[in-house]
N, C-alpha and C positions, 0 to 999 in steps of 0.2 A: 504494500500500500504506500504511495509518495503522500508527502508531507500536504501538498494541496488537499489531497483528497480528507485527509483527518481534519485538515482548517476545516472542510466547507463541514464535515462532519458533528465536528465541533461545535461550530456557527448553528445547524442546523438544530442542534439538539440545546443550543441558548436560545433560539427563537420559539422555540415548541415548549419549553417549559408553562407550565400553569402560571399560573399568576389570577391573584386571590385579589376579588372588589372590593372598596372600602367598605368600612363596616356600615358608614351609615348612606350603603345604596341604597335599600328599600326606601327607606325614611325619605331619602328626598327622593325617590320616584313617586312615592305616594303622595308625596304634597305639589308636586308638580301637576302628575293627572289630577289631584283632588280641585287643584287652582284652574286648570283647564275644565273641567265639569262642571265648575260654579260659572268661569267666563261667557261658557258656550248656553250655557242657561240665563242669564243675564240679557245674552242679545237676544236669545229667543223670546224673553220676556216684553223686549222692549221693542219688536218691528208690531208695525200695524196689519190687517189684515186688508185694510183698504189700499194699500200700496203696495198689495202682491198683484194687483192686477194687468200692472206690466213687467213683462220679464225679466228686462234687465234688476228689479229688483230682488229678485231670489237668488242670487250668489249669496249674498251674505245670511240670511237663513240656512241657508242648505249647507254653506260650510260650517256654520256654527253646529249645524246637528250633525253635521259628517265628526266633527271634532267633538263634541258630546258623546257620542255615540262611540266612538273610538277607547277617548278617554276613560270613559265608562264604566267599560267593557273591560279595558286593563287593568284598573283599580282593582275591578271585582274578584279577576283572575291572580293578582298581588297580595290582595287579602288572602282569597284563600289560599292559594297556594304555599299563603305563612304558616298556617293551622294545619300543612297537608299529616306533619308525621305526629302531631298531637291525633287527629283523626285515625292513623293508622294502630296508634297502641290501643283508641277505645273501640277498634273492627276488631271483631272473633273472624270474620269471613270478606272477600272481597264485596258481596254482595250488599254488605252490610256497610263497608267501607263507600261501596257506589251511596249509599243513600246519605251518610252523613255529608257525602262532598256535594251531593244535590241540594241538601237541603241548607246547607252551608250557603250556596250559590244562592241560593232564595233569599234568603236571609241580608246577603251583602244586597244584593238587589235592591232590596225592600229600602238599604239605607242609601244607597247611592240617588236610586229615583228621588227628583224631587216632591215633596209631600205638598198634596194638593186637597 
């Protein structure tokens, strides 16, 4: 084996190492989508219905629910996915494990939608 070949070998096996997130990635993932779900709700709250009647004015609707709906969704999927191995030690069975993470989803749901 020449000496190249161990560099690149070397190199290769420095680039491929793990490397570990900050601890406080969730924390500020979840306060980013949480700020984005609140924004996207906000301008939903504030266009009028009487000024959707020309089209140019629904971009900004539409993207605000594209990014609500986005937001969401990953929030929801952050949450629980944090509860996933608490969940797994309270399942005797996978089937069992499906409904805590179901109802789990319902739940975030429940809090993310805005309360109307």
């Amino acid at each position: 084996m020449s000496a190249g070949t161990a560099d690149f070998e070397a190199l290769l096996r420095e680039a491929l190492t793990p490397v570990e997130p900050p601890a406080d990635l969730a924390a500020r993932m979840e306060a980013t989508l949480v700020s984005l779900t609140e924004l996207a709700q906000d301008e939903l709250e504030s266009w009028e219905l009487s000024a959707m009647r020309d089209p140019r004015n629904w971009v900004r609707p539409v993207g605000a629910a594209l990014v609500g709906v986005g937001a969401g969704t990953a929030l929801v999927v952050l949450r629980v996915r944090g509860r996933h191995r608490s969940r797994i030690e309270k399942s005797s069975s996978l089937i069992e494990l499906a409904g805590h993470t179901l109802a789990d989803f319902a739940e975030e749901a429940g809090r993310v939608l805005p309360k109307r």
